[in-house]
Every structure is written in C-alpha cells, then in structure tokens.
C-alpha positions in Angstrom: -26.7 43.6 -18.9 -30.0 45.0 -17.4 -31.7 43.1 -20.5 -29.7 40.0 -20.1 -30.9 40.4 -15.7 -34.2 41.0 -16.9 -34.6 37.6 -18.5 -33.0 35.5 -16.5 -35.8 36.7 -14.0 -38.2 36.1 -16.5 -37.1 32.7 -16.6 -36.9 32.0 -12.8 -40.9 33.1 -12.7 -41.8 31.0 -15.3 -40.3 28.3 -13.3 -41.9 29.3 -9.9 -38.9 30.0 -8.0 -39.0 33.4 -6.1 -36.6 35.6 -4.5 -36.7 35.7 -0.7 -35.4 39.6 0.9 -32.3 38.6 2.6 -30.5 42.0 3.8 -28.6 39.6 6.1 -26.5 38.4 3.6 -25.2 41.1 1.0 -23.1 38.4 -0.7 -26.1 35.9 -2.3 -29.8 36.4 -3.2 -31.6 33.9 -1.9 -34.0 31.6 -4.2 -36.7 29.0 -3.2 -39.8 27.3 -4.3 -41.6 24.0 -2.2 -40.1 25.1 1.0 -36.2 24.6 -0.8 -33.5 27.7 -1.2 -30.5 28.2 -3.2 -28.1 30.7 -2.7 -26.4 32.4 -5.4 -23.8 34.6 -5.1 -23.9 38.2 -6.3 -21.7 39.6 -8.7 -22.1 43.0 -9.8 -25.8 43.4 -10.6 -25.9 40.0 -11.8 -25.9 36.5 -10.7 -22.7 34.4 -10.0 -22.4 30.6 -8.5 -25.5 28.7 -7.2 -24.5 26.8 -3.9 -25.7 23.7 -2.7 -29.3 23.1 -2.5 -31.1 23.0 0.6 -33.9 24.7 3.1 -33.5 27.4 5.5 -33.8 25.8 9.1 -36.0 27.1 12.5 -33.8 29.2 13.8 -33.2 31.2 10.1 -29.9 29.3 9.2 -29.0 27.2 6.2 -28.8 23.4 5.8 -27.1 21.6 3.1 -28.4 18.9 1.2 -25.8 16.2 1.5 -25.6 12.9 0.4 -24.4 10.3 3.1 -23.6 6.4 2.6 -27.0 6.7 0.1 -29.1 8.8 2.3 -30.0 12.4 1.8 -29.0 14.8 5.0 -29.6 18.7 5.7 -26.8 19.5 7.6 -26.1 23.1 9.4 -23.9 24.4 11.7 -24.8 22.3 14.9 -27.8 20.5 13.2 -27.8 17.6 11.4 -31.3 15.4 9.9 -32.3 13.0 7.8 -34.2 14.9 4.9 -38.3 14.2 4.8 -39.6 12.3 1.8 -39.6 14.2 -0.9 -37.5 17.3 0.3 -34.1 15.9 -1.7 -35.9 15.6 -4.8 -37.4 19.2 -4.2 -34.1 20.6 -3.6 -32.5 19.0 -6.4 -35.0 20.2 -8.7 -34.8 23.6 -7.9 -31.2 23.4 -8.2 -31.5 21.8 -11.7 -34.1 24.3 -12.9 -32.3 27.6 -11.0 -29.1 26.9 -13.0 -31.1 26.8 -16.5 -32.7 29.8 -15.7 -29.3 31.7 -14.7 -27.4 30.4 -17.9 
C-alpha cells in the first residue's frame, strides 16, 4: 500500500499538481495546479473519488465547474460566475491528468 501511495505521488509531481494543507477538511486532500483544485476523498491512507473540478474562491470556499446552456460556471454556495478564459480548460485538465495519476 505505502509503495502503491508512494507512486501515485510520484506521478502527481511529475504532472505538476501539488497538494494544498487543508486541516479544515479531514475528509479530502486537496489538489491544484494553474490556480484549479480537486478534491479527493480520503480513504484509509490512500486516495478515493476525485470531485468536480474547480478553484477555491475569496473567501476560502469551493466553486464547481459547471457547465450551463454551453457556458462554463464556478458555482459555490451563494456565488455564482462565469469562468475566465481559460480557467475551464485548466480545471478540466487537472481533473483529466489527477485521475491518471491516482489509477
């Protein structure tokens, strides 16, 4: 198991996505690269479901990337916005690239 953990973080360096300290939420490690995080769920001493991708907001919540009649949103609790050009693709990315490092 510790080997198995140990590569997997291999594999998330290699693909520039760091680990942020989150002692605020015991349940998930949080992930991020370009200014996008991804919350995975911990299980054990290893790694369960990645959530939705998306970017931690000003006040230190979490918006959702959410896709809405064709446009890209990053939606929290109270808080709603149009994503910038380029966040979406970011945030898809490291989604795509976090669950190939976590297989």
């Amino acid at each position: 198991m510790l080997t198995e953990t140990l590569e997997k973080l291999e594999r998330l360096a290699a693909a520039g996505i760091g680990m942020i300290p989150a002692p605020e939420v015991p349940t998930h490690f949080v992930f991020e690269r370009d200014g996008c995080v991804v919350l995975v769920e911990r299980r054990g001493e290893g790694f369960g479901s990645a959530g939705s991708p998306g970017v931690l907001t000003e006040r230190g919540g979490f918006a959702a990337l959410v896709d809405r009649g064709g446009q890209s949103w990053l939606v929290s609790k109270g808080e709603e916005r149009l994503a910038q050009a380029g966040e979406a693709e970011a945030a898809r990315r490291l989604f795509t690239d976090l669950k190939s490092a976590l297989r």
